[in-house]
Each structure stands twice: as C-alpha cells, then as structure tokens.
Steps between C-alpha positions, in 0.01 A plus 500: 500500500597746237686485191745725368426517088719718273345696210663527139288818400577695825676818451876555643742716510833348406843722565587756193820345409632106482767614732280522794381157485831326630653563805808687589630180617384240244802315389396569130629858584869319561475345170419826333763678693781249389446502144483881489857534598644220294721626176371273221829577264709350769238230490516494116151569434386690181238780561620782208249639345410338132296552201177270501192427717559573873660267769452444881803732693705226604565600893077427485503189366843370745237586763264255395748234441669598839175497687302253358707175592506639876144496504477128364417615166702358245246440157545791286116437410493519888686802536269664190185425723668630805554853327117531443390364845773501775518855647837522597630320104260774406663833762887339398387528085362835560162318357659382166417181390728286270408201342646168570695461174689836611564399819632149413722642202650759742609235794623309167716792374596614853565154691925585580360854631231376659720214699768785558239768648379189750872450627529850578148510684669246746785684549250803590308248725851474688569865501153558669562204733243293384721222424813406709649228246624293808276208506329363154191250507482320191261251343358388128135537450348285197310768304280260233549550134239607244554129337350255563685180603413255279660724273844372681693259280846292574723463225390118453133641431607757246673249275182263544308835416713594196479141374102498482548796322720380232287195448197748437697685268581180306156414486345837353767512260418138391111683529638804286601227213199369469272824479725583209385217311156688563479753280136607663641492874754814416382660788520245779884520341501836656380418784746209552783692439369742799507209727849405390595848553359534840669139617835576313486844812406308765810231441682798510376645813628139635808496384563871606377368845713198521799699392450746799449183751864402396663794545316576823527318840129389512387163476153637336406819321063686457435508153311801615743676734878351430606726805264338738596180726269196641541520873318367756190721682294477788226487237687242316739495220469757242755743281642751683739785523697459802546832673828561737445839789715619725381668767642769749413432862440852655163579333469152282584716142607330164831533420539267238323281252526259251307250272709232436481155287556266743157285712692557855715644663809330557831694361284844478622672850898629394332664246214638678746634739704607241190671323390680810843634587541643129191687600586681860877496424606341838522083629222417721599386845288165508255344262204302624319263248345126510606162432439465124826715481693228684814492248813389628659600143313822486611623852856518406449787271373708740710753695639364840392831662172449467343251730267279330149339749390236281316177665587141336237291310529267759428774800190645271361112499504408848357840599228453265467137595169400807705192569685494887862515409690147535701496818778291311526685202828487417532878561491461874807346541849631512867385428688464843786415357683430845237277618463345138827495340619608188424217157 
C-alpha cells in the first residue's frame, strides 16, 4: 500500500489575485455584498476623513464584525488570527490585517449600529425567502464564563469576606504603631502601609459587589465576571452566561439572541418572542420550545394569536422516565359526573 505525502518545498502556482480563491457562491460573498450597499450615515457611523495616523474604512471593518460571529468566531484575538490565516476573513478584508485592540474598540464604538445592521440582515433573509417568520424554535444554551466559580459569592459570604478584611486591617495598623516606635524599621513602615493600601481596595471591591447584589435580582454575584450566573451544566455547575436563540423553522436561521442574567429559563419566552418579532417585523404563527419555559405567569403576556407548543415538567419527566407507567395513576381516571354525582 502506498502513501500519499505532501511536500512544503514543492513549487505551485496559486491564482494571481485573492479574488479567485473563493467561490462565486461562498456565502462570504453575501456578507460582502450586504455591507457594500448599507449607508453608514443613516447608520450613524463616522468615516470623514481626519487629520492623524490612518484608520480602517469602516464598511471593511462592519464586514469583519458582520462575518465573523456567523462563522463562530467571536474573540477579537480570534478574529485578528483569522485575518492572517482564514482565506475567506482574508478575500472579505481584501488581505488587511487589523489587530485585536482595533477590532474590539470598533465593535465597542459601533455596538447600536452593529445590532441595527443585524435586524435589517433578517429582514433581507425574509425578502430572499430564507426565513418565513411563521414558526420560531427557541431554547437557552449555557455558554460558560471566563470565571471561575469559586469566584461566585452570596451576599452572606461577602460580609464574612469584608469582615476578615477589616480585622486584617486592624491588625496591620496595630503592626504600623509599633514599627513607628522603630526608628530602624522605616522601611517595613512602607511596606505596611502598601499592604493596608492594597486591603483598604479589595474591601472596596466587596462592598461595590455587595451593593450590586442588592440592587440586582441574583442571589450570588463572580467577583470576576458580575454579569455571569451559576447555573447548572451537563459538566457540572460552573458560571455562565445564559444565552436565549430564536430560531426560524424554514432553513433553521437565527433570528434572535440574547445573553441574559438569569440560570434558566423560566419567564424568558414573551420576550424572546417579543425580541424575534422586533427583528422580522411580523408575529410568528406558533412557537415551539421545551419544558423549562413552563410559566403559567409568563404565558399570559404573550399574544393570543400566536399558538404556543410547550410540554409540562411533568410530561418531560415521565417521557424521560424507564419506569412502566402506573395503571392507577391518578391521571387515568375521569369525572363522570352523572355516574358520580356532583360534592
């Protein structure tokens, strides 16, 4: 048997231009297409010319924020490598290559134009009939935080937290009296006070974090990542960010997403739905989702046109369960009411 071994040295000859190494019908192509034709005044994005060291044209760099997310790219540092080793991140920036720090302050300064230019790519997505905005799928996904959780702490553990800390400040104060008396230890003085310095910030990062857990809805808040929650995993329990999509059914597309503060699920889908049809303009027909959405409260916000499939806890268990269903289960019977009377 023979084996087929490539060879780094060998001479090839590669196309002339960058253009003719993507297809006429690679969906980066769409991407670059769309953000041609957009008007970035209406969008209110600067690009007049000023005095000063050169930027990135704008419409370019809306490309890579565009197409980088629909590729599963999200990292700016990510996005930077793509631009030097991903063809098609390297055909839509007409080979330029900005560095991560300009790509992360650009989604920064351009986040309400960026969110606008995605609603109007749905409705586009509608015009072309890839979505048909009648029936929504939607689910939260448990995206894990860059904290870690033992970096999660409940109100009662900050206050045991900020107490230590106190008590250590009393004690290198006390510490800070006595090197005085030392006229040769001047320097450990300095040193001291550091320390003192250094604990006196961290009691504030406490109290700035326990202020923030009362005036949110969380029962705990990452000293690392306040935005991120603790929720449960299949991996275990870790801090998360808790990611709501809405999907369209015709071709499975995105039509809406959103990281929100909350471990599950319950009292997200009104404003899922509401968040998707902000997007394509229209109500859906019928929404389809699973039982951790099972909210009696919640489903009375939602439009009475649109029909709502949604299994019970209670259905989701017994499915799920291996054990024969009990013949006498309670929901096996009916009320005859003729044959039983009325009490």
């Amino acid at each position: 048997m023979a084996y087929i071994i490539g060879e780094k040295n060998q001479n090839v000859l590669f196309p002339p231009i960058i253009d003719d190494h993507i297809s006429k019908n690679d969906p980066v192509r769409v991407y670059d297409a769309f953000v041609d034709d957009l008007d970035l005044k209406e969008l209110g994005i600067e690009y007049t010319l000023k005095p000063g060291a050169p930027e990135y044209f704008p419409k370019t760099m809306l490309k890579l924020a565009l197409y980088g997310p629909s590729y599963g790219i999200f990292s700016s540092r990510k996005l930077e490598r793509a631009t030097h080793h991903n063809l098609s991140f390297i055909w839509l920036m007409n080979n330029l290559k900005p560095d991560y720090r300009t790509i992360a302050r650009f989604r920064l300064k351009n986040a309400k134009a960026i969110k606008k230019i995605l609603k109007q790519c749905v409705r586009l997505c509608i015009e072309m009939d890839l979505i048909e905005g009648n029936t929504l799928f939607i689910d939260g996904s448990k995206f894990r935080a860059n904290a870690g959780i033992g970096k999660t702490r409940t109100k009662e553990s900050l206050e045991k937290e900020l107490k230590k800390i106190d008590e250590k400040i009393d004690q290198l104060i006390d510490e800070c009296t006595k090197i005085d008396k030392q006229e040769e230890s001047e320097r450990s003085h300095v040193q001291v006070k550091e320390e003192i310095k250094n604990k006196q910030d961290l009691a504030q990062s406490v109290k700035d974090l326990m202020k923030k857990l009362e005036s949110s809805d969380k029962k705990n808040i990452n000293m690392t990542d306040p935005d991120s929650v603790k929720a449960k995993t299949r991996q275990g329990i870790h801090s998360c960010h808790n990611v709501q999509v809405a999907t369209d059914k015709k071709h499975g597309l995105i039509v809406s997403a959103e990281a929100v503060s909350q471990n599950n699920d319950l009292g997200q889908l009104s404003n899922q739905i509401e968040n998707a049809i902000e997007n394509f303009g229209k109500k859906p027909e019928n929404v389809c989702t699973d039982a951790g959405y099972f909210d009696s409260d919640d489903f009375t916000k939602i439009d009475k046109d649109i029909t709502v499939v949604v299994p019970s806890v209670k259905q989701t268990k017994e499915e799920r369960s291996s054990e024969p269903k009990n013949p006498f289960d309670k929901d096996n019977f009916k009320y005859d009411k003729e044959q039983n009377g009325i009490h």
